[in-house]
C-alpha positions as a Markdown table, in Angstrom:
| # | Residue | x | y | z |
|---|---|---|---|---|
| 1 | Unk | 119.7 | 170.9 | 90.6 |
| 2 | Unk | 118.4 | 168.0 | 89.8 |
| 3 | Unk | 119.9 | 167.8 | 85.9 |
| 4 | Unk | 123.3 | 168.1 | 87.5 |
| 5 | Unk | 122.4 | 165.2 | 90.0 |
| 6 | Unk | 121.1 | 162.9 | 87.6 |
| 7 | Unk | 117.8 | 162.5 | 88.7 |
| 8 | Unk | 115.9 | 164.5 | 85.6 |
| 9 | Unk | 114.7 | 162.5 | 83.0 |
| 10 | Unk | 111.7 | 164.3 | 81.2 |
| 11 | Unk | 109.4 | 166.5 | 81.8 |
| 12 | Unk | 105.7 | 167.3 | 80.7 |
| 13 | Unk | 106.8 | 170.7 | 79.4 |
| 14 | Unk | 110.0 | 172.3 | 80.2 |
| 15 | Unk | 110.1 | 176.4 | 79.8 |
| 16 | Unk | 106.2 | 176.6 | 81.3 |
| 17 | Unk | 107.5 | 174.8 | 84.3 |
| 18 | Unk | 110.8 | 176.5 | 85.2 |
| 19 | Unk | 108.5 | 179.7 | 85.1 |
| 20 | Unk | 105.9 | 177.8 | 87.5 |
| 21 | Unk | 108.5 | 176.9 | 89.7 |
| 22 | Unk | 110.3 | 180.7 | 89.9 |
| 23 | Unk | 107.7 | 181.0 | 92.4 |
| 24 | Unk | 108.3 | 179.2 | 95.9 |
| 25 | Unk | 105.1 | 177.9 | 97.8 |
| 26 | Unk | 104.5 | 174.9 | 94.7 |
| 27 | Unk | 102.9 | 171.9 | 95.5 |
| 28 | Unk | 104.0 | 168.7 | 93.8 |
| 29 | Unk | 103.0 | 165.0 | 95.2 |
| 30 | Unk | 104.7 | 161.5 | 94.7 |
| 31 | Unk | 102.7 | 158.1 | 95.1 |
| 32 | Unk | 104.0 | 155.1 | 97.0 |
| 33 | Unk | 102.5 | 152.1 | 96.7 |
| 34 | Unk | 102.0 | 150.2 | 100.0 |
| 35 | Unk | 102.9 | 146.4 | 98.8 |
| 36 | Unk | 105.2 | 146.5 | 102.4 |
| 37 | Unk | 105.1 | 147.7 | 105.1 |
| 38 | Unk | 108.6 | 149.3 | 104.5 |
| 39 | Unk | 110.6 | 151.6 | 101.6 |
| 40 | Unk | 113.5 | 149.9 | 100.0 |
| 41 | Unk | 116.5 | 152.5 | 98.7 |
| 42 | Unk | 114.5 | 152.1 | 95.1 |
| 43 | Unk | 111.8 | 154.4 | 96.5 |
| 44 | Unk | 113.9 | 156.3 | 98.6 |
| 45 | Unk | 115.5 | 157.7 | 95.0 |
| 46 | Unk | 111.6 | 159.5 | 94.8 |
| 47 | Unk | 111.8 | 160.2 | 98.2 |
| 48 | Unk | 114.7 | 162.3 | 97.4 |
| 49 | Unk | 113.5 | 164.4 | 94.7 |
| 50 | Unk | 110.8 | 165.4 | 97.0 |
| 51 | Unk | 113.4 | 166.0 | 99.8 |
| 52 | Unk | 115.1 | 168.9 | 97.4 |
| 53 | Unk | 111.5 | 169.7 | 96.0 |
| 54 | Unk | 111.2 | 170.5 | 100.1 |
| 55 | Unk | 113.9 | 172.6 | 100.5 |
| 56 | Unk | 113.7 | 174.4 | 97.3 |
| 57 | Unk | 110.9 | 176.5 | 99.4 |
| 58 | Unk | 107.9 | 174.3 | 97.6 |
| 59 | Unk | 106.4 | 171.6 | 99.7 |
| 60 | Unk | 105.8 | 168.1 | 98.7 |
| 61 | Unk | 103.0 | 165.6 | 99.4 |
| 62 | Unk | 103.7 | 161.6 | 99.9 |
| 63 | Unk | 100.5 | 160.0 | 98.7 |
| 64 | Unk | 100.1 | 156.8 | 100.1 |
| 65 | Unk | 97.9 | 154.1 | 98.1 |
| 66 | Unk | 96.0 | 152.8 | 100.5 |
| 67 | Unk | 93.2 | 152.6 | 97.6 |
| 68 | Unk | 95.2 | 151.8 | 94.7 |
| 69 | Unk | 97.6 | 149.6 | 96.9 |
| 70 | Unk | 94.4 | 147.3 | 96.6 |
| 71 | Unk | 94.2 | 147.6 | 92.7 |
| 72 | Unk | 97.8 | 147.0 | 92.0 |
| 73 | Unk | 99.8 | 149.0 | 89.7 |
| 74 | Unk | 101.0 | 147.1 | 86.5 |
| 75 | Unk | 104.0 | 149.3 | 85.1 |
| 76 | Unk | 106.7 | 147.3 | 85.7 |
| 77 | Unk | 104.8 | 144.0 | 86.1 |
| 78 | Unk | 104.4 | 140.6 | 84.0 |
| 79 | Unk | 101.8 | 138.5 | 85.9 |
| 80 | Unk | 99.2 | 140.2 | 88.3 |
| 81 | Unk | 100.0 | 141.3 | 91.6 |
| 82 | Unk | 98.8 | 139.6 | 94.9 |
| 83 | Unk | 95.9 | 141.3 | 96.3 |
| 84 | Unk | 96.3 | 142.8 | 99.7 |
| 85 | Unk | 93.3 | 142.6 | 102.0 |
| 86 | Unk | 92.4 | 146.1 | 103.5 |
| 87 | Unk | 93.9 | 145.1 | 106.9 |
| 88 | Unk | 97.4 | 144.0 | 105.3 |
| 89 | Unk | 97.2 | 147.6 | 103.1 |
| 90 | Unk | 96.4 | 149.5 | 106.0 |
| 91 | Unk | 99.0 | 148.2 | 108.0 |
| 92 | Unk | 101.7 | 148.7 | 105.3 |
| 93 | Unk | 100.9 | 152.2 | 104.6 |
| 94 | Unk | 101.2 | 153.4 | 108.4 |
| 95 | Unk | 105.0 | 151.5 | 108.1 |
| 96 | Unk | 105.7 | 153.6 | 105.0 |
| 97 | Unk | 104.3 | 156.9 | 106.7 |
| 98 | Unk | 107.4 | 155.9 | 109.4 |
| 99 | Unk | 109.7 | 155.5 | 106.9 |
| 100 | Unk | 108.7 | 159.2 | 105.2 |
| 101 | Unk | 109.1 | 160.9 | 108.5 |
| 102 | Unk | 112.4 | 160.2 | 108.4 |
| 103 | Unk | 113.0 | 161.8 | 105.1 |
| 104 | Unk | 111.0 | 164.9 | 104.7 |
| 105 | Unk | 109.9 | 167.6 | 107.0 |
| 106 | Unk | 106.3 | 167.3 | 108.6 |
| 107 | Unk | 106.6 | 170.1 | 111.0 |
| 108 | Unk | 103.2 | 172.1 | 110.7 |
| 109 | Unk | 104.6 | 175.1 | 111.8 |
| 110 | Unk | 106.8 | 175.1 | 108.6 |
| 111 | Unk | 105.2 | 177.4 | 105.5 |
| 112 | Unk | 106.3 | 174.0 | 103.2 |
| 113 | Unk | 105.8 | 171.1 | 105.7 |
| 114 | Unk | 105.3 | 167.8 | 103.6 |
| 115 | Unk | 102.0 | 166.5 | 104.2 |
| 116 | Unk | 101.2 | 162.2 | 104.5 |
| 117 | Unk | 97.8 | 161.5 | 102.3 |
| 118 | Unk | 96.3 | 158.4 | 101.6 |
| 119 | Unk | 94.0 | 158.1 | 98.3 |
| 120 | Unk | 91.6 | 155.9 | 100.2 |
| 121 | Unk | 90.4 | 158.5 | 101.9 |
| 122 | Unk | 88.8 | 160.1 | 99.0 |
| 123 | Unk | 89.0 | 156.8 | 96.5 |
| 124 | Unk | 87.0 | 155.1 | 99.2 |
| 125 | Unk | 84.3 | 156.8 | 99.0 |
| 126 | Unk | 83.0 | 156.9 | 94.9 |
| 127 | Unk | 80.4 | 154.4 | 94.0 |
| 128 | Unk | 81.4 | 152.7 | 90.5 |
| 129 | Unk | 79.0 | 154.3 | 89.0 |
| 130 | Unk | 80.3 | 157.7 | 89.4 |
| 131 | Unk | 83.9 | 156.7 | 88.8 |
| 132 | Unk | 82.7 | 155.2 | 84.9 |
| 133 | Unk | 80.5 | 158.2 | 84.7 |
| 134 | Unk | 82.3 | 161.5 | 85.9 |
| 135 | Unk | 86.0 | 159.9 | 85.1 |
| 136 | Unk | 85.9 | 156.7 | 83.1 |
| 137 | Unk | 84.4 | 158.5 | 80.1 |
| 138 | Unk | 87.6 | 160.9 | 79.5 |
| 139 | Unk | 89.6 | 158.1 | 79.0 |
| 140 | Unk | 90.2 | 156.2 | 75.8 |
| 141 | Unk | 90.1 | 152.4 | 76.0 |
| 142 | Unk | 92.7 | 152.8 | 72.1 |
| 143 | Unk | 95.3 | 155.2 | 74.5 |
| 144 | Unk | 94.9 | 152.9 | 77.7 |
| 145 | Unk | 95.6 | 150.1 | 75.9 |
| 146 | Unk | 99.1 | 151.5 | 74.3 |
| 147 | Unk | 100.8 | 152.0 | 77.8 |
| 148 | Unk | 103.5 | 149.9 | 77.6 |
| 149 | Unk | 102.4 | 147.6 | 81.3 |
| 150 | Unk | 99.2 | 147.3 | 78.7 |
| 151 | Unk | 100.6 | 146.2 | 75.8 |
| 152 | Unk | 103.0 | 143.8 | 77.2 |
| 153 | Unk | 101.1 | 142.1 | 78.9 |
| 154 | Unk | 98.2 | 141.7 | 76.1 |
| 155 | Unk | 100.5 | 139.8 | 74.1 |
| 156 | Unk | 101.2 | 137.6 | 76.7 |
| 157 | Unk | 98.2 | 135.4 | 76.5 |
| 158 | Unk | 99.6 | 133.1 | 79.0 |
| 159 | Unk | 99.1 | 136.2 | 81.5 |
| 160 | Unk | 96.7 | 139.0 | 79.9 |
| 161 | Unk | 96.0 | 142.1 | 82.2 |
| 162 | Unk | 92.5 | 142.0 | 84.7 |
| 163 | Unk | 90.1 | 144.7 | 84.5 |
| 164 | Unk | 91.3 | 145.7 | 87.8 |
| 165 | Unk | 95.1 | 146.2 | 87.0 |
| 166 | Unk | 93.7 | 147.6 | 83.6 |
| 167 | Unk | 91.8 | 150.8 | 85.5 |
| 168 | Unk | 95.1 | 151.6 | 87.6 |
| 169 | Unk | 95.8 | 154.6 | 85.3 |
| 170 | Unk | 92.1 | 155.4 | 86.0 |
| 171 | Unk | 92.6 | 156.0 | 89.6 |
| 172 | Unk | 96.3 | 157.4 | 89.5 |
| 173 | Unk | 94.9 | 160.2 | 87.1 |
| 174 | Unk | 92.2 | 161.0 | 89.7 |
| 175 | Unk | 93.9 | 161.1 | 92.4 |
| 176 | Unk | 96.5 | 164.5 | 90.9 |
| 177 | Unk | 92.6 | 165.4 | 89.8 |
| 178 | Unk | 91.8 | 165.8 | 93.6 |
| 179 | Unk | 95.1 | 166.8 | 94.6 |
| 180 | Unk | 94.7 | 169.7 | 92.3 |
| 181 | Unk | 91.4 | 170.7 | 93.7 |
| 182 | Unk | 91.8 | 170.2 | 97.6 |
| 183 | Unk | 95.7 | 171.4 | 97.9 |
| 184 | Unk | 96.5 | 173.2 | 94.8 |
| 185 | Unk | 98.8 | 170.2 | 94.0 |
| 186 | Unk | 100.4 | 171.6 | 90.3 |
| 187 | Unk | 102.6 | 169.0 | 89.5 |
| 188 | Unk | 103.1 | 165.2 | 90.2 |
| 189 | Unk | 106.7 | 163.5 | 90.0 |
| 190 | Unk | 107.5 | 160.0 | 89.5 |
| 191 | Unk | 109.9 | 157.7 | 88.0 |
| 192 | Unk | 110.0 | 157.2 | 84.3 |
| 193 | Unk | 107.6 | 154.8 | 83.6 |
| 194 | Unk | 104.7 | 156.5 | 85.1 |
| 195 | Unk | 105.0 | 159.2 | 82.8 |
| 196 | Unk | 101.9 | 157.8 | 80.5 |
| 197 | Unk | 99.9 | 158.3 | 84.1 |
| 198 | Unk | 101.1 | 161.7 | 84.9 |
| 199 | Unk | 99.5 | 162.5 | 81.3 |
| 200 | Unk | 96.3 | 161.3 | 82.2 |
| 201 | Unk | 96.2 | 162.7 | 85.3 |
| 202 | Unk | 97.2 | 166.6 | 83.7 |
| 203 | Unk | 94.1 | 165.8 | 81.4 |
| 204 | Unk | 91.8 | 165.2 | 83.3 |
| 205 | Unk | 93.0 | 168.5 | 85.1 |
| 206 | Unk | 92.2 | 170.4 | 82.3 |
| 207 | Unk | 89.2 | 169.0 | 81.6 |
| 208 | Unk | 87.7 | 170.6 | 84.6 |
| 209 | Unk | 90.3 | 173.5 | 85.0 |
| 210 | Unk | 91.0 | 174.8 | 81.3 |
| 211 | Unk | 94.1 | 175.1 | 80.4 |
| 212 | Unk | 95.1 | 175.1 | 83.8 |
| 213 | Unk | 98.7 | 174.6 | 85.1 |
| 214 | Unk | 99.8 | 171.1 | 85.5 |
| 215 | Unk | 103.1 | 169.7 | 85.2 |
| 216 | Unk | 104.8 | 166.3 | 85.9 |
| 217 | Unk | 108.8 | 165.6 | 86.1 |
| 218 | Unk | 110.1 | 162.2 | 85.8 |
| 219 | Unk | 113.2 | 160.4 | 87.2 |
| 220 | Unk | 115.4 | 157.6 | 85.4 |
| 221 | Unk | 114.8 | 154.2 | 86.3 |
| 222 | Unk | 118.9 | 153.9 | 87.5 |
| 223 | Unk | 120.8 | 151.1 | 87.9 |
| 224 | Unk | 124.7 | 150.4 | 88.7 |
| 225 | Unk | 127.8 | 150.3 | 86.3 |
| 226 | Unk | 127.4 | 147.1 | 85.4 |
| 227 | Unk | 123.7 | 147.4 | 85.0 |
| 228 | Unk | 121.8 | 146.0 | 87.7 |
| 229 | Unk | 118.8 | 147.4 | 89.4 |
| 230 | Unk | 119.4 | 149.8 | 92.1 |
| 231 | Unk | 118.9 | 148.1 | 96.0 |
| 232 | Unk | 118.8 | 144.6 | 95.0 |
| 233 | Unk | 121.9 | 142.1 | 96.9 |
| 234 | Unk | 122.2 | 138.1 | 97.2 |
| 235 | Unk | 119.8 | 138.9 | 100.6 |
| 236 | Unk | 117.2 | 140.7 | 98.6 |
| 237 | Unk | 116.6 | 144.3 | 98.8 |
| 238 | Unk | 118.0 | 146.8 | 101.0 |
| 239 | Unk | 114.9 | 148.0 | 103.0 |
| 240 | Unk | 114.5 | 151.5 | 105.1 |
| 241 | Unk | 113.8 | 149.3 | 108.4 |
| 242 | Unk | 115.6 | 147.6 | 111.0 |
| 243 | Unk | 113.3 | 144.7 | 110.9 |
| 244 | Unk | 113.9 | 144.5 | 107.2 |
| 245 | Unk | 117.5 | 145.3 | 107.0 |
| 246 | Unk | 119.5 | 146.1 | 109.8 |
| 247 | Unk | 121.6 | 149.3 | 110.4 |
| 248 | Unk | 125.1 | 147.4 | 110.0 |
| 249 | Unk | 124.0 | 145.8 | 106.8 |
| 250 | Unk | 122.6 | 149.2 | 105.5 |
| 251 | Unk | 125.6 | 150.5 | 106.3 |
| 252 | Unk | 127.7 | 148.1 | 104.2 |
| 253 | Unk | 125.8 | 148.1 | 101.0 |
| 254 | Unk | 126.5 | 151.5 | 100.8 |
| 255 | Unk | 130.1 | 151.2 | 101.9 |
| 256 | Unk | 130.4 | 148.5 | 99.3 |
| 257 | Unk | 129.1 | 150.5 | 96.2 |
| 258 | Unk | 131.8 | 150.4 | 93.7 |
| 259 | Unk | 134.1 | 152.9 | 92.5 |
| 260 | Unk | 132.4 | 153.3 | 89.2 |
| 261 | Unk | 128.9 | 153.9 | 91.4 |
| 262 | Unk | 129.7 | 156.4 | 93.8 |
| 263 | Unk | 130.2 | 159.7 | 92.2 |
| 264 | Unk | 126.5 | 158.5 | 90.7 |
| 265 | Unk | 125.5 | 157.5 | 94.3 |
| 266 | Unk | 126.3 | 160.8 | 95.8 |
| 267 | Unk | 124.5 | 163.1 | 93.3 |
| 268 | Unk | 121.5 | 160.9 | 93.4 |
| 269 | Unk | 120.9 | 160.0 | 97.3 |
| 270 | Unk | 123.1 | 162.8 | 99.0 |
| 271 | Unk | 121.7 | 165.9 | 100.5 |
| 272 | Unk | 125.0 | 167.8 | 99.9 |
| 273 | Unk | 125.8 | 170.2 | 97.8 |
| 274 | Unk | 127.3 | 170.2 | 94.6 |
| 275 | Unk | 130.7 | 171.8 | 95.9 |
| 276 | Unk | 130.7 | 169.1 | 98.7 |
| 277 | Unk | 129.3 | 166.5 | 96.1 |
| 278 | Unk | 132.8 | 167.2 | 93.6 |
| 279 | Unk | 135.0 | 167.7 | 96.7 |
| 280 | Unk | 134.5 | 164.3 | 98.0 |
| 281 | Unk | 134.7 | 162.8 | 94.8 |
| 282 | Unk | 137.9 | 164.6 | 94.2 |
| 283 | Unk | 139.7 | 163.4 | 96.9 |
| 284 | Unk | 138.6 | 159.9 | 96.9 |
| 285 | Unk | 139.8 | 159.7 | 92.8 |
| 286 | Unk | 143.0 | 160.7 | 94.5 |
| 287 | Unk | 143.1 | 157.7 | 97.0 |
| 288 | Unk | 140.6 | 155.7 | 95.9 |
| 289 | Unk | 141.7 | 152.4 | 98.2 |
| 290 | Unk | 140.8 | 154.7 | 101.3 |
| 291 | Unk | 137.4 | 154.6 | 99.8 |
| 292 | Unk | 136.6 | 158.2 | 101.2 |
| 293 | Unk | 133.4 | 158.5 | 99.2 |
| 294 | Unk | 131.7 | 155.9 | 100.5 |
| 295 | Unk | 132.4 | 156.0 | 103.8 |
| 296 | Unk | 131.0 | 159.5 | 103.4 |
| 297 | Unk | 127.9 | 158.1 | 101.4 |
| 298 | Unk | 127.7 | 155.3 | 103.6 |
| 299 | Unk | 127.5 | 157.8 | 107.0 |
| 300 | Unk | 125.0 | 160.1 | 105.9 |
| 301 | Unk | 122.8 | 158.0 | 104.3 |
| 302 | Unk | 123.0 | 155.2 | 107.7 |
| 303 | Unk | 122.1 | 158.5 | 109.8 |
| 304 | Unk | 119.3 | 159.4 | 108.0 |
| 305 | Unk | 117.5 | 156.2 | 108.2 |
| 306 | Unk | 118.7 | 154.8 | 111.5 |
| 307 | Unk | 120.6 | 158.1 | 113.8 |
| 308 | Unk | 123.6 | 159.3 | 114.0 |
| 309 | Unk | 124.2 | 156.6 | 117.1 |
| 310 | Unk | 123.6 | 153.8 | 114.7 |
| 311 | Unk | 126.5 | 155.1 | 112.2 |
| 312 | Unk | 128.8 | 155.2 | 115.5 |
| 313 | Unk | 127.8 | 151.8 | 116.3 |
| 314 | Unk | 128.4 | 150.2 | 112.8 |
| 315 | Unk | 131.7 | 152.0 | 112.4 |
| 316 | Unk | 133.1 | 150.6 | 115.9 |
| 317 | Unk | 131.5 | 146.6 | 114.6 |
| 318 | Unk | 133.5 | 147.6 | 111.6 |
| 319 | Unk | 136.7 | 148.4 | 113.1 |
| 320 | Unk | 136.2 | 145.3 | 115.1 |
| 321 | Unk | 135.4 | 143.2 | 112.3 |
| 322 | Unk | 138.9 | 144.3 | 110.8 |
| 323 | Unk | 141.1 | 144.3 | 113.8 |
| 324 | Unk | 139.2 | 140.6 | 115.2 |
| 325 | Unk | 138.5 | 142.7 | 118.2 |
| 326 | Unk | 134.9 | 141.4 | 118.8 |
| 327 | Unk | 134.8 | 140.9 | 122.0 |
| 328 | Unk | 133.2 | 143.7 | 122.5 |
| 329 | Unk | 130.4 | 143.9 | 120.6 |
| 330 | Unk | 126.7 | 143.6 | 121.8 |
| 331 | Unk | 124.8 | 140.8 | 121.2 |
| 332 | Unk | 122.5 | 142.6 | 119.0 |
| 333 | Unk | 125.1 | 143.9 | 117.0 |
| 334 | Unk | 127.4 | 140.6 | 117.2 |
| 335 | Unk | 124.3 | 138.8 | 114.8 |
| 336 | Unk | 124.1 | 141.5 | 112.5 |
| 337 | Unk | 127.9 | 141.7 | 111.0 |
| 338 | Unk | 128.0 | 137.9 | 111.7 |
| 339 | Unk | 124.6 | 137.5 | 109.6 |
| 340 | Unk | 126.4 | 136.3 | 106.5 |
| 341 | Unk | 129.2 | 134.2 | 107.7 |
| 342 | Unk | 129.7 | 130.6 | 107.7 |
| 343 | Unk | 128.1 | 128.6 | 110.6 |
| 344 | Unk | 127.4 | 126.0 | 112.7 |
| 345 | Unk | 125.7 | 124.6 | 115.4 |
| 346 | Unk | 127.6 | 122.7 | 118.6 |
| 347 | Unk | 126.7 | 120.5 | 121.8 |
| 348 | Unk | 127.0 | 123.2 | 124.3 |
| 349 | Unk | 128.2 | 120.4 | 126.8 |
| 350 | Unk | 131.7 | 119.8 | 124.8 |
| 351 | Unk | 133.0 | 122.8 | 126.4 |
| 352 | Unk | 132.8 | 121.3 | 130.0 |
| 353 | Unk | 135.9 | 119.8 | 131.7 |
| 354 | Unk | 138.8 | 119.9 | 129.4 |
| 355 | Unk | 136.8 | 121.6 | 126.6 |
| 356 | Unk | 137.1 | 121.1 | 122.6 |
| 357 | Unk | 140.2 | 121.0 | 121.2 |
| 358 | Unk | 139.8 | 123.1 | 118.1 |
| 359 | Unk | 142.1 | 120.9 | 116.0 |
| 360 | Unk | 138.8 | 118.4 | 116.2 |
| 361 | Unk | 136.9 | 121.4 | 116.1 |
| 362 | Unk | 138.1 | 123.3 | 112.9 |
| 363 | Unk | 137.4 | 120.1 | 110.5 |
| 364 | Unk | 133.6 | 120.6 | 111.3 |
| 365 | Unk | 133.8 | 124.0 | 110.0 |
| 366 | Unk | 134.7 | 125.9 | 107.1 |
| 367 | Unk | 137.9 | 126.9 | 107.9 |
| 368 | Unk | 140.0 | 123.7 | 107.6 |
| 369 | Unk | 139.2 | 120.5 | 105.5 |
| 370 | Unk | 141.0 | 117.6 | 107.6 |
| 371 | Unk | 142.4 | 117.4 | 111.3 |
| 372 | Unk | 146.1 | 117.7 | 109.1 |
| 373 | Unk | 145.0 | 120.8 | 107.7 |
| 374 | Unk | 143.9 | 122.1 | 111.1 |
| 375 | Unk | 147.5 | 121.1 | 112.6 |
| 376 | Unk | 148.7 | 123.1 | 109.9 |
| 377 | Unk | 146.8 | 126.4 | 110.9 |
| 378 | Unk | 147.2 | 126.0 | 114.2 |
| 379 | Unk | 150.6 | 125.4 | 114.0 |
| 380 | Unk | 151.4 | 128.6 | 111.8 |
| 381 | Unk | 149.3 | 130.9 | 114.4 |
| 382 | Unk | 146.6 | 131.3 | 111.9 |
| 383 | Unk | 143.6 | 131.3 | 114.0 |
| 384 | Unk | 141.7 | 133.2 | 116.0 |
| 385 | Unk | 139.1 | 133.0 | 118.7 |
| 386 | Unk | 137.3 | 135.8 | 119.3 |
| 387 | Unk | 140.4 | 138.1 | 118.1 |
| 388 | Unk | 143.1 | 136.6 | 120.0 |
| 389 | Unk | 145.5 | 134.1 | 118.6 |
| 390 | Unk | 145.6 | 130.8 | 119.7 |
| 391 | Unk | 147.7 | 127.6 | 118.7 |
| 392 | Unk | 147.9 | 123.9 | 118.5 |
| 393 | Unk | 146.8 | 123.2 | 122.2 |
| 394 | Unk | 143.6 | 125.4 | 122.7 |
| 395 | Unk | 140.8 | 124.2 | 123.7 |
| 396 | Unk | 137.1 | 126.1 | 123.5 |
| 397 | Unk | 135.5 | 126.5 | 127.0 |
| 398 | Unk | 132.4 | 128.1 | 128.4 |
| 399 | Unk | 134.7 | 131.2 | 128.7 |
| 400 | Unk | 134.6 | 131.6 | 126.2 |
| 401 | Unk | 131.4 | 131.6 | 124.6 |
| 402 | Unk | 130.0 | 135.4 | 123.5 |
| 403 | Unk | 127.0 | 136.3 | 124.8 |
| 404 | Unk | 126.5 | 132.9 | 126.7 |
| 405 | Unk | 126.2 | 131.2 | 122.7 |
| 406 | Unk | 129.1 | 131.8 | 120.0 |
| 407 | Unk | 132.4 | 131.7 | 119.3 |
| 408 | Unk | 134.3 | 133.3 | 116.6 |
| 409 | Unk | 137.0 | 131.0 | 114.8 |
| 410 | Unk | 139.0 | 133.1 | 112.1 |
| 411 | Unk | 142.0 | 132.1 | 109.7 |
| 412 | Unk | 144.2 | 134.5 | 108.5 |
| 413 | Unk | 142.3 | 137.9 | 108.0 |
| 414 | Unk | 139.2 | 137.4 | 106.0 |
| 415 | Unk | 137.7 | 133.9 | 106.9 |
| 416 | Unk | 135.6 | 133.6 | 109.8 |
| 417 | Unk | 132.8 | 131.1 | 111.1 |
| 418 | Unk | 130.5 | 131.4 | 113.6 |
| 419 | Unk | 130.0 | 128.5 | 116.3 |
| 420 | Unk | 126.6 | 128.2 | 118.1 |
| 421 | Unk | 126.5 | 126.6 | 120.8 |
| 422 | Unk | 122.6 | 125.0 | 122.3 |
């Protein structure tokens, strides 16, 4: 299953785990790090792989790093993180615990029901001296320091590596260590570059267990077509909560993935199946400019995070967005699609009496350079205030105003801006 979708990159040994894995009732555990207080759709890609770990009959564990959240994990990294305080950690991995409820399946009364952890609640508790003693003295400073986040950063002299981000490994190899012992936690998954700690961690295993079953699967760090890391737009990353990213622009990054991305984008993120996976992709090769596949993406994936109301309410500001219709949006909604468009901010008393006639209006926005090019609109019925047409003579009034604030001006069928009005 997941060779087919893509999301396979390596494994610690193959044959010995397909024959560990025959058997349902397995216990595998992923680590997210708790830098926010939120997932982005990067870590939703691990997320995932636990999701069909789940419903494979084995059940999955989301570790949380509330201990190593405070060390910092280097892979990936050129300077040194920002240290959290405990507070700020503690905070953040209670968000992300939210966020994992709405991917996997924590019922208790389920024979697989995914289980939350958090490492402080064991790393918390080991005095230094038992950490060098007991576990620092199976590890090799010569193999530490030829992980790649190790050696990068050593010849960077401008940077170098602490102490602190240096022992990372230490901890993450501990913590499948404990895992093993308290839950019967077998194998750990990951993307690719925490392969190096998924060794450690099946070492120190079978230093205490003999050659003891431990496995560890990794994931491909994946990026789009044309390269670029998975999540990441001109606002920043696309983030698992409202507060973060909000359910009409979720929806649109997915509805925006390109042509050469979606098939990709299915198999990875998508919890359907491999028939449904191909059919879609089928008929949307067939009429690609209906963009079938990622409306279907963009649906599933919108209800997952954020309800199946949310995807109705995005799909209506959609339609509106198309058809100018936006009179009826809410005002919550009305900021959200109009987050990214042009604005400005009015007098709210130049809509009283006679109003503001919008050919001294449009110059002061994007939509027309000069009062002549405003004529010129107007006079062709090219604007728009809030969806209806209007021409040379309009003037804005308090009527007019959306939600007691804004008015939407739009040329032709694409350019809007957004008056505020104080």
């Amino acid at each position: 299953e997941l060779e087919w979708r893509g999301l396979l990159y390596q494994t610690t040994s193959d044959e010995p785990l397909r024959k560990h894995l025959a058997s349902p009732g397995r216990v595998a555990y992923c680590g997210f790090d708790p830098t926010a207080d939120s997932l982005t759709i990067g870590h939703m890609l691990q997320a995932t792989l636990l999701r069909h770990w789940q419903r494979c009959g084995h059940k999955p564990i989301a570790l949380i790093g509330g201990a190593t959240g405070m060390i910092g994990d280097p892979s990936g990294k050129d300077a040194e993180r920002q240290l959290l305080t405990r507070e700020q950690v503690e905070h953040n991995v209670a968000g992300i615990q939210r966020v994992l409820e709405k991917l996997l399946d924590f019922d208790s009364s389920n024979p697989n029901a995914a289980v939350a952890v958090n490492n402080h609640d064991w790393l918390g508790g080991i005095s230094f001296i038992d950490m060098l003693r007991d576990v620092g003295k199976h590890f090799s400073v010569n193999v530490m320091m030829q992980k790649d986040s190790v050696r990068d950063r050593l010849q960077n002299r401008e940077q170098g590596i602490s102490y602190t981000e240096f022992s990372y490994q230490i901890l993450q190899a501990y913590d499948f260590l404990h895992l093993r012992r308290e839950m019967n936690c077998t194998v750990q998954t990951a993307g690719s570059d925490q392969y190096g700690n998924i060794v450690a961690g099946i070492d120190l295993i079978r230093r205490e267990f003999g050659q003891e079953e431990a496995f560890g699967i990794t994931s491909p760090l994946v990026t789009t077509a044309d390269g670029k890391k998975i999540g990441k737009t001109e606002r920043g990353a696309v983030w698992l909560t409202a507060d973060r990213t909000s359910p009409y622009a979720f929806y649109q990054y997915w509805i925006n993935v390109t042509d050469q991305d979606v098939a990709s984008f299915l198999k990875w993120y998508s919890m359907k199946s491999r028939e449904e996976i191909e059919g879609i992709i089928e008929q949307h090769r067939g009429a690609p400019h209906e963009r079938h596949a990622q409306r279907e993406l963009a649906r599933e994936m919108t209800g997952v995070i954020h309800g199946d109301d949310a995807v109705t309410q995005v799909e209506q500001a959609s339609k509106a967005l198309f058809s100018g219709d936006v009179r009826t949006l809410s005002e919550e909604m009305l900021r959200d699609v109009f987050a990214d468009v042009p604005h400005s901010e009015h007098d709210k008393a130049g809509l009283d009496g006679d109003g503001m006639p919008l050919v001294d209006l449009l110059p002061e926005t994007t939509l027309a350079k000069s009062k002549r090019e405003a004529r010129e609109f107007l006079g062709n019925g090219a604007v728009s205030v809030n969806g209806s047409k209007v021409d040379l003579d309009t003037s804005l009034r308090t009527e007019d105003l959306l939600h007691g604030h804004t008015i939407l001006l739009r040329r032709g069928k694409k350019n809007w801006h957004a008056t505020r009005w104080r």
